[in-house]
C-alpha positions in Angstrom: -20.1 26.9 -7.8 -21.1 23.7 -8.8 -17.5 22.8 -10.4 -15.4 19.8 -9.3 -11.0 20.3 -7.8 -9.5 17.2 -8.5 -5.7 16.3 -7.7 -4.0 13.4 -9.2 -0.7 12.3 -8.1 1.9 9.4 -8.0 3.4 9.0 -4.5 6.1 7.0 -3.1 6.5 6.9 0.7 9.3 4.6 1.2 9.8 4.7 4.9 6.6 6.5 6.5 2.8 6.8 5.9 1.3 10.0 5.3 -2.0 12.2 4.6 -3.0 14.1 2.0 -5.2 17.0 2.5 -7.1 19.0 -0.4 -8.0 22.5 1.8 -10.5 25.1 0.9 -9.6 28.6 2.0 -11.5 32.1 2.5 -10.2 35.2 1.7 -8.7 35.8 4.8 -7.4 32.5 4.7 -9.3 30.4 7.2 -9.5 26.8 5.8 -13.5 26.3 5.4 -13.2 22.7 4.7 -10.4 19.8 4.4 -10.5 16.7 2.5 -8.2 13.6 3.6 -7.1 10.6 3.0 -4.2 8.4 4.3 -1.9 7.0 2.2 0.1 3.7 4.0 3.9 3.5 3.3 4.5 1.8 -0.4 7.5 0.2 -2.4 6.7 2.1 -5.3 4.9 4.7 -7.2 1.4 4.7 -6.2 -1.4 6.8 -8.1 -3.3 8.9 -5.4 -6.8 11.1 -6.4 -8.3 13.5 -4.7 -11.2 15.4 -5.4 -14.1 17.4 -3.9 -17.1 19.9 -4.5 -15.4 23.5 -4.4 -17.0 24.8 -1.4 -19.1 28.8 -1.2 -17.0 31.2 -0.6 -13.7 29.5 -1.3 -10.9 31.9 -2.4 -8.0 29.6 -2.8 -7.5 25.6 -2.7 -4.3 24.2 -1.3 -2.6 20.8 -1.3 -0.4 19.4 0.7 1.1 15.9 2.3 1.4 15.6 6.3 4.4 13.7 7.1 4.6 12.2 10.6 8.6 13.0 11.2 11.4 14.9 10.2 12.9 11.8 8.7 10.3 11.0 6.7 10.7 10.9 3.0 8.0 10.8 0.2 8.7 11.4 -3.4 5.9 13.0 -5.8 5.3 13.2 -9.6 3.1 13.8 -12.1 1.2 16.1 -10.4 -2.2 17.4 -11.8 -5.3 19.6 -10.7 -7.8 20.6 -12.4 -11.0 22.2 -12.3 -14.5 20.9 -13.9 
């Protein structure tokens, strides 16, 4: 495809680090590729990009933030993706 997913976010993780995963999915729904990137616990808002080369044969992208617990807070905002 030739075209660029990016997501931009501001993250707070107050008591827990995290990892944030950009996944490339077939039509069946098989992920064909993962991008991540860890993201240590912060005080305060923190802008986080991620971005990647939309892979063949990609039917849908996801996003999504691993927490390690279920006490584990994080707060997001601003949220973008776009497509170039």
């Amino acid at each position: 495809m030739n075209k660029i997913v990016t997501a931009s976010f501001e993250l707070y993780s107050p008591n827990t680090n995290c990892t944030v995963h950009l996944l490339f999915m077939d039509g069946n729904g098989n992920a064909i590729k993962t991008i991540s990137t860890a993201v240590a616990k912060n005080n305060s808002f923190t802008t986080i990009t991620i971005s990647n080369e939309i892979v063949v044969n990609t039917s849908k992208i996801w996003f999504n933030c691993g927490l390690g617990s279920s006490e584990a807070i994080i707060y997001l905002d601003n949220l973008t993706a776009t497509i170039q």
